[in-house]
TIMAR-98849 format. One record per residue (C-alpha): residue number from 1; residue in one letter; chain; y, x, z. Coordinates in steps of 0.25 Angstrom, whole numbers. Layout:
TIMAR-98849
   resi   resn   chain      yy      xx      zz
    NUM      A       A       Y       X       Z
...
END
This chain:
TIMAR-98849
   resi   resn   chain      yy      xx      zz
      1      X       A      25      49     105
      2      X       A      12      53      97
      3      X       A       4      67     100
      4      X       A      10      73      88
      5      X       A      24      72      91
      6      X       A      21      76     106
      7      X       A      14      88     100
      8      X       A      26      90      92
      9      X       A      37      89     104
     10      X       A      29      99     111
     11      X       A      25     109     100
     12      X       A      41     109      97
     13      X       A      43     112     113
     14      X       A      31     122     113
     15      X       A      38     131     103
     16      X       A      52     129     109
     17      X       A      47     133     123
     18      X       A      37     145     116
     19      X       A      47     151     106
     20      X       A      63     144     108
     21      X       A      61     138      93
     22      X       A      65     125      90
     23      X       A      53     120      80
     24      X       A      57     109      72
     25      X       A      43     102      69
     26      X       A      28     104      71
     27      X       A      19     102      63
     28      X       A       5      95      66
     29      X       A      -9      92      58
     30      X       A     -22      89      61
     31      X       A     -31      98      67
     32      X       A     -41     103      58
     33      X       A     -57      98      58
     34      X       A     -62     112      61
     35      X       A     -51     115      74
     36      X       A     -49     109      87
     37      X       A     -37     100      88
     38      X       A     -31      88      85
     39      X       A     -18      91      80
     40      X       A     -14     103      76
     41      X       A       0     111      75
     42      X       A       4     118      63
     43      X       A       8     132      68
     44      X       A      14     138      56
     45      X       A      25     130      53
     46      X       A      32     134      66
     47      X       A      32     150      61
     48      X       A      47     147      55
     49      X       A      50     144      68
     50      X       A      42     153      77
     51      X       A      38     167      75
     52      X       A      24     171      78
     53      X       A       9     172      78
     54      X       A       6     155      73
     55      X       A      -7     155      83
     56      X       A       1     163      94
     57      X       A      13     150      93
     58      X       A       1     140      92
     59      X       A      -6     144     103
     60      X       A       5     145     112
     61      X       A      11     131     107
     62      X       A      -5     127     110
     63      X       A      -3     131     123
     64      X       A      11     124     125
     65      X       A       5     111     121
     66      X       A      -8     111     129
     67      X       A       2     112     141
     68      X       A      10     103     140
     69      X       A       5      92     131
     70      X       A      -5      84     139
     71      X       A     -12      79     126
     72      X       A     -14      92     122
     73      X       A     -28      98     125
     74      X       A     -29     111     118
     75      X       A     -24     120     108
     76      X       A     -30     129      98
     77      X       A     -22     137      86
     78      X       A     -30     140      75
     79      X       A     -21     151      66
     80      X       A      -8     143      65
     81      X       A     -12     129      69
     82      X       A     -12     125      85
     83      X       A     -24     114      84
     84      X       A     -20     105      97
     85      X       A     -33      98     103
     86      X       A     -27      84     110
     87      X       A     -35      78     124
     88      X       A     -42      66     120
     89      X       A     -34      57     129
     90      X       A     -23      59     120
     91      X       A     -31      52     111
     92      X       A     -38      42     121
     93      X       A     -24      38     126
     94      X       A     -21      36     111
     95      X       A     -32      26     110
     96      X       A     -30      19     123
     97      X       A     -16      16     118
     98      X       A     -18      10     104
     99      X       A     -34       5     107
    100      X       A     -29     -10     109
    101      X       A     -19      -8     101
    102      X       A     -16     -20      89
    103      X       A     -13     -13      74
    104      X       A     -12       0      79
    105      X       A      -4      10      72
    106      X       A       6      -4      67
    107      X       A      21      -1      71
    108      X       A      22     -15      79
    109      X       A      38     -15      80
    110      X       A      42     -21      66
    111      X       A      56     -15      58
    112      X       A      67     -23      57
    113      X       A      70     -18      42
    114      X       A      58     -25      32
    115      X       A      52     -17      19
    116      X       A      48     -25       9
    117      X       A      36     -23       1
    118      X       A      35     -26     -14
    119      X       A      21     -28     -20
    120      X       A      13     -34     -31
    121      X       A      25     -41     -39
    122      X       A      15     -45     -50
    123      X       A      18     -52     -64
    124      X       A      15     -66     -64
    125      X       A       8     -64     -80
    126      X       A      -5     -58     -75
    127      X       A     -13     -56     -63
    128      X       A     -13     -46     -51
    129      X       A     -20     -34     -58
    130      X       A     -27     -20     -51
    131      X       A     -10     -14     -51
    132      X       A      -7     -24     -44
    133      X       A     -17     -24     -32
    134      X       A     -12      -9     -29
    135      X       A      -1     -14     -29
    136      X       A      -2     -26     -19
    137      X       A     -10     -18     -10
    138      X       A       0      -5      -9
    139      X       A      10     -15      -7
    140      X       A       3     -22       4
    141      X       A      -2     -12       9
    142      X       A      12      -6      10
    143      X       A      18     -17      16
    144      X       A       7     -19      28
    145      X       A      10      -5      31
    146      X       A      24      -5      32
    147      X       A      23     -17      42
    148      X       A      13      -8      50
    149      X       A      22       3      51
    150      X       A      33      -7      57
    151      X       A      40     -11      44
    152      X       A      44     -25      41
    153      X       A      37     -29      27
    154      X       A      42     -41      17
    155      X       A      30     -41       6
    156      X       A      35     -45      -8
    157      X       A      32     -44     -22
    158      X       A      41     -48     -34
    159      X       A      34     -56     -45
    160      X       A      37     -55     -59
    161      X       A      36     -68     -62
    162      X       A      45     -68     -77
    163      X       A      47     -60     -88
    164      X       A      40     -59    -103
    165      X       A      28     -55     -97
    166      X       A      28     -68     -88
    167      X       A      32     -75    -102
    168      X       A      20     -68    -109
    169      X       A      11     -77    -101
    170      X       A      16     -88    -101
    171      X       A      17     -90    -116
    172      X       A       4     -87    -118
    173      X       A       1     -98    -107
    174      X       A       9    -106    -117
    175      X       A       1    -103    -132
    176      X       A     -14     -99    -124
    177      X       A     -16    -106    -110
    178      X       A     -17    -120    -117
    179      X       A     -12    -125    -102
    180      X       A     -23    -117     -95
    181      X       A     -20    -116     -82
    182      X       A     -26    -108     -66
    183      X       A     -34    -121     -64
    184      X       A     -38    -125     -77
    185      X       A     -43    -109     -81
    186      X       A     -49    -107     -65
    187      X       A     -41     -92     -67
    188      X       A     -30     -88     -56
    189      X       A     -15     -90     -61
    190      X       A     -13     -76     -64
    191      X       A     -26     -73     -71
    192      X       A     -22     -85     -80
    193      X       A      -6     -78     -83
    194      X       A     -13     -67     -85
    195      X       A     -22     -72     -96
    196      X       A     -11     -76    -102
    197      X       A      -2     -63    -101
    198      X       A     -14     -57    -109
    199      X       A     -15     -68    -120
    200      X       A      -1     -65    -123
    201      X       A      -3     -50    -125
    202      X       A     -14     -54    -134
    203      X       A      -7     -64    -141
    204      X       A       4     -55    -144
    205      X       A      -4     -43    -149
    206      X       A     -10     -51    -160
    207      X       A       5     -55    -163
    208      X       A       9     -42    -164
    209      X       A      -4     -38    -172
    210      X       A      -2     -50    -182
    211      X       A      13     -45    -184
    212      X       A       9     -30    -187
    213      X       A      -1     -35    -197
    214      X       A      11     -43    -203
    215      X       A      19     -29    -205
    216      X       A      27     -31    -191
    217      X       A      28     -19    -185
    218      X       A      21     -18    -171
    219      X       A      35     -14    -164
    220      X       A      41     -27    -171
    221      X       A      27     -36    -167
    222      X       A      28     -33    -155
    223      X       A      42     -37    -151
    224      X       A      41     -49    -160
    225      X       A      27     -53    -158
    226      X       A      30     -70    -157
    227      X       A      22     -71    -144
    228      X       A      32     -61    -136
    229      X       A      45     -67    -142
    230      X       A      40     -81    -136
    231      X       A      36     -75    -123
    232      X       A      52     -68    -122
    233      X       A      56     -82    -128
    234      X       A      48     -87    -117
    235      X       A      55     -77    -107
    236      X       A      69     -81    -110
    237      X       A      66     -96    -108
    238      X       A      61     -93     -96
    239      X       A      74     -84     -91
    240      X       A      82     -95     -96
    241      X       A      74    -107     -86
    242      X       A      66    -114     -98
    243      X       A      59    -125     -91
    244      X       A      47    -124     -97
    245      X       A      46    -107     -98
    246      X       A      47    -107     -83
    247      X       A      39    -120     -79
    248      X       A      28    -112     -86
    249      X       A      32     -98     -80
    250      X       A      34    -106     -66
    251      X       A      18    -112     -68
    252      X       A      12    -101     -74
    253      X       A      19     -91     -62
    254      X       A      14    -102     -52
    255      X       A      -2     -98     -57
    256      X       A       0     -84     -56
    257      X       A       6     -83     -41
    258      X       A      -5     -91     -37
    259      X       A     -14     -82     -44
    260      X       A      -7     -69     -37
    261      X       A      -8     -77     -24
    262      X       A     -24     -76     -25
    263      X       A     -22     -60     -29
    264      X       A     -15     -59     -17
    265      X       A     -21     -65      -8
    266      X       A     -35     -59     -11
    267      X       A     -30     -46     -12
    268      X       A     -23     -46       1
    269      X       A      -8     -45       1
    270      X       A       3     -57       2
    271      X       A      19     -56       2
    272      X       A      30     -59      11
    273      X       A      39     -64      -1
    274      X       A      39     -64     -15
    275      X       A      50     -62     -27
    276      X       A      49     -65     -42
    277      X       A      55     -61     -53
    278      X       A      59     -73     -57
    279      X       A      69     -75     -45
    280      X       A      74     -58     -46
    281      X       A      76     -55     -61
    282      X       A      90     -60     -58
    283      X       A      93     -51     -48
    284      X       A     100     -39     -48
    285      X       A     110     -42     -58
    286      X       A     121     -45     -49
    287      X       A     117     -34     -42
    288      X       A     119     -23     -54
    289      X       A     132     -29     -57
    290      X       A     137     -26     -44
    291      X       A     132     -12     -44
    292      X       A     140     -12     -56
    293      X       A     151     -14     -52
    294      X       A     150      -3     -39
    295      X       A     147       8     -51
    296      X       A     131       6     -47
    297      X       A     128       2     -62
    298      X       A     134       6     -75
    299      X       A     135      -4     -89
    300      X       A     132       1     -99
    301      X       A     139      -3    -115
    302      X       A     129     -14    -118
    303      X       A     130     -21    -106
    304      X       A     119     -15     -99
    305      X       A     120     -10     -84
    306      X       A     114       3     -80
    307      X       A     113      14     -69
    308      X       A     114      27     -68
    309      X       A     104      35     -61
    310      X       A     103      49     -67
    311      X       A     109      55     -56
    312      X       A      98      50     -48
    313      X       A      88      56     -56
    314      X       A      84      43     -63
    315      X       A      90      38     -77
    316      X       A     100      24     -80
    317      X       A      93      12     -76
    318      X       A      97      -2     -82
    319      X       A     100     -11     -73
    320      X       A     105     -23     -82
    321      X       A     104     -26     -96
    322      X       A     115     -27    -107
    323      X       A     115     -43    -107
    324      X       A     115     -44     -90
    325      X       A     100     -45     -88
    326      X       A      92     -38     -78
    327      X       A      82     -29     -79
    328      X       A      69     -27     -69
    329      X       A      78     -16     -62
    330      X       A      91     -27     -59
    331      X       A      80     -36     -54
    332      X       A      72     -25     -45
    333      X       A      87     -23     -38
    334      X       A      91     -37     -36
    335      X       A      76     -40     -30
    336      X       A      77     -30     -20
    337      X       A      90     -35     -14
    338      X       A      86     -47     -15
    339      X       A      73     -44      -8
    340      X       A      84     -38       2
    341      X       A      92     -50       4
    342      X       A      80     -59       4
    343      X       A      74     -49      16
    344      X       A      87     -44      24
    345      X       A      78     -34      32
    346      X       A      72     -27      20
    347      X       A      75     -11      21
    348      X       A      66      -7      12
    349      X       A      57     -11       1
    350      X       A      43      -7      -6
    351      X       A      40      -9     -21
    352      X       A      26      -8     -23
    353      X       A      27      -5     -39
    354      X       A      18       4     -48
    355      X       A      23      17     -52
    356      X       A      27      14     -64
    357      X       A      39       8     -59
    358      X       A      43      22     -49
    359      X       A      55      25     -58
    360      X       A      59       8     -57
    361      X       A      60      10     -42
    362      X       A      67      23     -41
    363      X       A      78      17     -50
    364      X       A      78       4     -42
    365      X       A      78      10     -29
    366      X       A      90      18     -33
    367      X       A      99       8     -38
    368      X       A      98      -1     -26
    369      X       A     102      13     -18
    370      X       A     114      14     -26
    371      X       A     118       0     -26
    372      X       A     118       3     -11
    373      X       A     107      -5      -4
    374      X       A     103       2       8
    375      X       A      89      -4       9
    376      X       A      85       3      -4
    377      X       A      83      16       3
    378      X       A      72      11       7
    379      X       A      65       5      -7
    380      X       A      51      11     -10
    381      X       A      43      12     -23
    382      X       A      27      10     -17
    383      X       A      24      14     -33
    384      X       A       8      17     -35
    385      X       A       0      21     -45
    386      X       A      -9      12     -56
    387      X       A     -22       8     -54
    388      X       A     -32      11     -62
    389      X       A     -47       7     -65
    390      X       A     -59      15     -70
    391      X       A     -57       6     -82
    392      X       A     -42      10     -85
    393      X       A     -28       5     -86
    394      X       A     -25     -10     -83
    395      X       A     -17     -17     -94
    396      X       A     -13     -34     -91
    397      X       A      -7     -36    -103
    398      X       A     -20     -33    -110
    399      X       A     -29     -41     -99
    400      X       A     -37     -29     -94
    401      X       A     -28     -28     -79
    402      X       A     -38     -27     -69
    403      X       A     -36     -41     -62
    404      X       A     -34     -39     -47
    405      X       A     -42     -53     -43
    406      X       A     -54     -47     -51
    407      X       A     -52     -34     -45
    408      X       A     -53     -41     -32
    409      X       A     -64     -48     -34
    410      X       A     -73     -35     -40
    411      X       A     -69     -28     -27
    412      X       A     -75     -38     -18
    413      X       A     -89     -38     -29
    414      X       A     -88     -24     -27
    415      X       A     -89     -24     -13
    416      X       A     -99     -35     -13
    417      X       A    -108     -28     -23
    418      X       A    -107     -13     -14
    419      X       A    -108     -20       1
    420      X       A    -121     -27      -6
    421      X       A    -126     -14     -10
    422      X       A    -123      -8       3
    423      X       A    -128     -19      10
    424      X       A    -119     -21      21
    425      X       A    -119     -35      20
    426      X       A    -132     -40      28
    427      X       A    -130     -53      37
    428      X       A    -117     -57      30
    429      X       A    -114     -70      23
    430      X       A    -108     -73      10
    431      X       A     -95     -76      14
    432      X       A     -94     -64      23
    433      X       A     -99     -54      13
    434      X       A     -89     -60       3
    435      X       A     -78     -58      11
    436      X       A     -82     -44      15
    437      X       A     -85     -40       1
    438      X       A     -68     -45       0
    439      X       A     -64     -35      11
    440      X       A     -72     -24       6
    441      X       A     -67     -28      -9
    442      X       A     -53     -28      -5
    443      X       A     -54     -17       5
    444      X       A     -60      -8      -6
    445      X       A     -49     -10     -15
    446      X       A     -37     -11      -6
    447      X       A     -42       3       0
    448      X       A     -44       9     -13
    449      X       A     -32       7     -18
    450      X       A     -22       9      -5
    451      X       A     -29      22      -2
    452      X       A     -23      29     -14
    453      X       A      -8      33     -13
    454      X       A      -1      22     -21
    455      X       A       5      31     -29
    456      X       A      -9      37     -34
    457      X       A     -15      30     -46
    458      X       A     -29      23     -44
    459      X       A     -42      22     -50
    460      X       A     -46      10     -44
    461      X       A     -63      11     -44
    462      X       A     -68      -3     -38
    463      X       A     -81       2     -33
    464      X       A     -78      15     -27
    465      X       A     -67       7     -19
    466      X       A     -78      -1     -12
    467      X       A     -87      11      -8
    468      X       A     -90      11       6
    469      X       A     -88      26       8
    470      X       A     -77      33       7
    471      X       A     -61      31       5
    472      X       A     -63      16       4
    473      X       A     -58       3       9
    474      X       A     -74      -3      13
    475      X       A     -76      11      19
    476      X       A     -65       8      29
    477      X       A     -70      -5      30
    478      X       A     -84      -4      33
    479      X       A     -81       5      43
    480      X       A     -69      -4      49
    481      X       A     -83     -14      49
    482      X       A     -91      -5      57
    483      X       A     -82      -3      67
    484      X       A     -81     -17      69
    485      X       A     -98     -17      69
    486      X       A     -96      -6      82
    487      X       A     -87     -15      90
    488      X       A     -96     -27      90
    489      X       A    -108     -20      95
    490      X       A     -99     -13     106
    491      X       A     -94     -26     109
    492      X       A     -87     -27     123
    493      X       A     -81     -13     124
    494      X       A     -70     -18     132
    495      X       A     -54     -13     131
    496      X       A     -53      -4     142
    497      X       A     -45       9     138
    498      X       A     -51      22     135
    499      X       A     -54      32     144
    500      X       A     -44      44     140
    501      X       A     -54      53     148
    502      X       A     -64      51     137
    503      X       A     -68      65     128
    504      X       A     -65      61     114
    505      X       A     -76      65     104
    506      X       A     -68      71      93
    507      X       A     -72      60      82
    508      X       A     -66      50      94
    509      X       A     -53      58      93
    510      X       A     -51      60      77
    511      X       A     -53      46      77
    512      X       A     -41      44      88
    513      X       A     -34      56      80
    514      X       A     -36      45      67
    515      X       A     -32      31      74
    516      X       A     -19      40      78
    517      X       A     -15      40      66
    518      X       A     -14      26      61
    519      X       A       1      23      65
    520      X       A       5      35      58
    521      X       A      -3      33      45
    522      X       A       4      18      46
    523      X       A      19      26      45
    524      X       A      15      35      35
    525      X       A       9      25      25
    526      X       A      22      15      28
    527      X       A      31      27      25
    528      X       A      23      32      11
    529      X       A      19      14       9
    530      X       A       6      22       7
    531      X       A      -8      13      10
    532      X       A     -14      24       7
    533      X       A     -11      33      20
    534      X       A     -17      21      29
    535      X       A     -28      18      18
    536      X       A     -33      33      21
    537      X       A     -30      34      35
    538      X       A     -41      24      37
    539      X       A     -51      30      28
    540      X       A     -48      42      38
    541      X       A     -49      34      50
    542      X       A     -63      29      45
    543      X       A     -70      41      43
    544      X       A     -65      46      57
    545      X       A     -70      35      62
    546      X       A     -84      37      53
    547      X       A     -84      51      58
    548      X       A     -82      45      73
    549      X       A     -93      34      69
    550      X       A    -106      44      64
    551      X       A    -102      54      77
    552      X       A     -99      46      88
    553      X       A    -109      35      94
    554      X       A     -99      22      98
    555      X       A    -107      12     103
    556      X       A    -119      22     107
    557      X       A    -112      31     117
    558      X       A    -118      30     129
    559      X       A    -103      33     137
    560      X       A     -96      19     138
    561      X       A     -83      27     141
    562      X       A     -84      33     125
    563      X       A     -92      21     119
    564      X       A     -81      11     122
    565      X       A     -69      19     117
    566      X       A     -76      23     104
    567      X       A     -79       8     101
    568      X       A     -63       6     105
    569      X       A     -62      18      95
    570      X       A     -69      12      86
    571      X       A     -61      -2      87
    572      X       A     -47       6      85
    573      X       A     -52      12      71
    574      X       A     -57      -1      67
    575      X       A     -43      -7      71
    576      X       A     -36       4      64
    577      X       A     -44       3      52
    578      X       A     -41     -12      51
    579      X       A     -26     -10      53
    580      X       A     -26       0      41
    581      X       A     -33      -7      32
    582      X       A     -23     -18      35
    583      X       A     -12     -11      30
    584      X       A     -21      -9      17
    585      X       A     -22     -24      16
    586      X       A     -37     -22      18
    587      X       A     -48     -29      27
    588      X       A     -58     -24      37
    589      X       A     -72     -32      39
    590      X       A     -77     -34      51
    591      X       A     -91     -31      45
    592      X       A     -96     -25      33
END
């Protein structure tokens, strides 16, 4: 049972004992900077149920504690708040019990029921762009925290791998690329689609120019412009096997994954299993007929199949078109069950989609309710906010998306070009320099986007992610690194336990207060899929330990008995630190 909930028992039986009242909850915060305590009980709240004077009840609730809660030192109330002060071998106990412990604050006893996570799920016309990396790292991110918090994770991501703008691409391949191919051009697979994808939209503005200069009105050009009726001429061949069409989609596909394979793996973040569209946009059909059938779904004259859900607050939804064909919502229903009976321990799942979609996922969410799947209680929309740059919005049909290779490479040339500055470098060589300015790079960006609430929008600002002050990801890590610097001058310590009868200097104890607090922050992100609650829990911890840093002397205190638990101290944040920025997806040098 943790402090707080002890406190809480006792508090509850204080005010029983004192005044025959049954009280309901209690309620706790941290003491304030400028009293004496370490946690504090909020007074006023128990009025409703206690008549009185608030500092008379607190003192003599003060008084009940210190007599019979062992870990309770003293008591003072300051108007209506009863500020406890707790005996630091509470909090050397603490230590002692979790000092050699391996991923503190990770639930070890695994569930039996699996959440599967869904990120990325990228079109196969055009690379990974800046969307697309806050989307891959909320959903890893997400995933990795779930699994911390005890949660059995399937990663996955559905690729959309067909469709006219997959078409688009490929035809210009066909009238451009004069059989250029990833090896022949030295450009990665998706960079070489997506070259592509941005010579049809030209081609086909200059068509739809051309025609209006012919009379065609520019509603009329641009439905008819030739180079969009061959690319949906293209499309139906392809839905009806044309050997050809898909032996070109099948090659052209096959550039693009390996290209998104090299984005992934330099960015950080894999997958358990993957889906494509091509294989899912038959599903769901089946399934909307049979909802038909139980009254689920209506038809309507032309054929169309529908539901209603203004009762719900929402509007009618189609489900099916007038000549049997599916739209993305059929498909989105028949993925998830399949993803069910591909996975028979899935109770849950995560769509990691932009908010753009918020209304997509409300609708979907509520028609697998009311087809009767108990697992879609548990369905999440992890929907997030754009990112955007100084420079403004991102648009790939006109080629100016910010690419996520080339931002991953400018983050690593940013952190080499501000380490060099700083000069921190001295005595390394090449190859270590070039994978630190990668860690940094990454870290930088990683950090600045999870620390931000996913459903916040972002101005993403390259350098001011790589300052080495403040709220940022090279910040955490240079001080992960000089923690690292402290152990190997202290070298032999030993692993002895720590005496409980120490006397905690008070930036030793905030420190234990902010170390407590890991298991719980890993919970609370997992409930609310926020990175953001761990990304700031560890800027927090690292200024503690900062303030514990400039005060304390580690390695020069003269008493061995406080010297060897401050470097064990010391080891714990590092090791917490670590742990955190794992669930981030984010490296820690051992030196910087």
């Amino acid at each position: 049972m943790s402090l707080q909930n002890d406190l809480t028992q006792k508090v509850i039986e204080a005010v029983k004992q004192l005044y025959q009242v049954d009280l309901p909850t209690v309620e706790f915060q941290p003491t304030r900077k400028d009293f004496e305590g370490d946690i504090t009980v909020v007074v006023f709240p128990m009025l409703r149920f206690v008549k009185g004077n608030p500092v008379h009840i607190g003192t003599q609730i003060g008084d009940y504690l210190q007599e019979h809660v062992d870990e309770v030192a003293k008591c003072n109330v300051v108007q209506g708040f009863l500020n406890i002060v707790i005996e630091d071998a509470y909090y050397l106990n603490f230590f002692n019990a979790i000092k050699d412990e391996v991923d503190f604050g990770y639930v070890k006893t695994i569930s039996t029921d699996a959440v599967m996570v869904e990120y990325s799920s990228p079109n196969t016309n055009k690379p990974l762009h800046l969307g697309h990396i806050r989307n891959n790292l909320l959903g890893y991110s997400v995933a990795e925290i779930l699994k911390a918090s005890g949660k059995k994770v399937y990663k996955t991501q559905i690729i959309n791998d067909r469709g006219i703008h997959i078409c688009k691409s490929m035809l210009a391949w066909q009238k451009f690329g004069k059989g250029e191919t990833p090896a022949s051009s030295g450009m990665k697979g998706d960079h070489l689609v997506g070259k592509y994808y941005v010579a049809f939209d030209k081609a086909y503005k200059e068509q739809i120019a051309e025609m209006m200069d012919q009379g065609v009105a520019k509603e009329k050009a641009e439905k008819e412009a030739p180079i969009l009726l061959e690319a949906q001429e293209m499309l139906r061949k392809w839905e009806a096997g044309d050997e050809a069409v898909v032996s070109l989609w099948k090659m052209m596909n096959g550039w693009v994954y390996e290209g998104f394979d090299t984005t992934y793996k330099n960015l950080g973040v894999d997958f358990d299993t993957l889906y494509y569209e091509s294989d899912t946009y038959l599903l769901g059909r089946d399934v909307v007929k049979d909802g038909l059938e139980k009254g689920v779904f209506f038809k309507k004259e032309d054929g169309s199949v529908w539901i209603d859900l203004t009762e719900d607050g929402l509007d009618e939804k189609i489900v099916l078109r007038s000549d049997g064909t599916a739209v993305y919502m059929t498909q989105d229903i028949g993925t998830a069950i399949q993803r069910v009976t591909d996975f028979p321990d899935i109770n849950g799942m995560v769509y990691t989609v932009g908010n753009e979609q918020d209304y997509h996922f409300k609708v979907l969410f509520l028609i697998l309710k009311k087809l009767g799947f108990s697992w879609a209680e548990q369905l999440y929309h992890l929907s997030y906010g754009m990112v955007d740059l100084p420079s403004g919005k991102m648009k790939s049909r006109e080629g100016t998306v910010v690419d996520a290779d080339d931002l991953i490479q400018s983050m690593e040339d940013t952190a080499a070009e501000i380490s060099q500055e700083l000069g921190k470098l001295d005595g390394y060589s090449e190859p270590e320099k070039k994978e630190l300015y990668r860690i940094i790079g990454l870290g930088a960006l990683k950090y600045y986007i999870l620390k931000v609430d996913p459903k916040k929008r972002i101005l993403f600002n390259p350098e001011e992610s790589v300052d080495f002050q403040g709220n940022t990801g090279p910040f955490i890590q240079y001080t992960y690194a000089r923690i690292q610097s402290i152990l190997r001058k202290a070298d032999n310590v030993g692993s002895s336990a720590v005496e409980t009868a120490l006397e905690l200097h008070e930036k030793e104890k905030e420190l234990l207060k902010q170390i407590q607090l890991f298991p719980e922050t890993v919970q609370l992100a997992a409930e609310n899929y926020s990175p953001a609650l761990i990304a700031n829990y560890t800027y927090d911890l690292v200024k503690e330990f900062n303030s514990f840093y400039q005060q304390v002397s580690i390695l020069g205190e003269p008493d061995e008995r406080k010297k060897q638990f401050r470097v064990h101290l010391s080891k714990k944040v590092g090791e917490v630190i670590q742990s955190a920025f794992r669930l981030l997806g984010i490296q820690v040098p051992e030196r910087m």
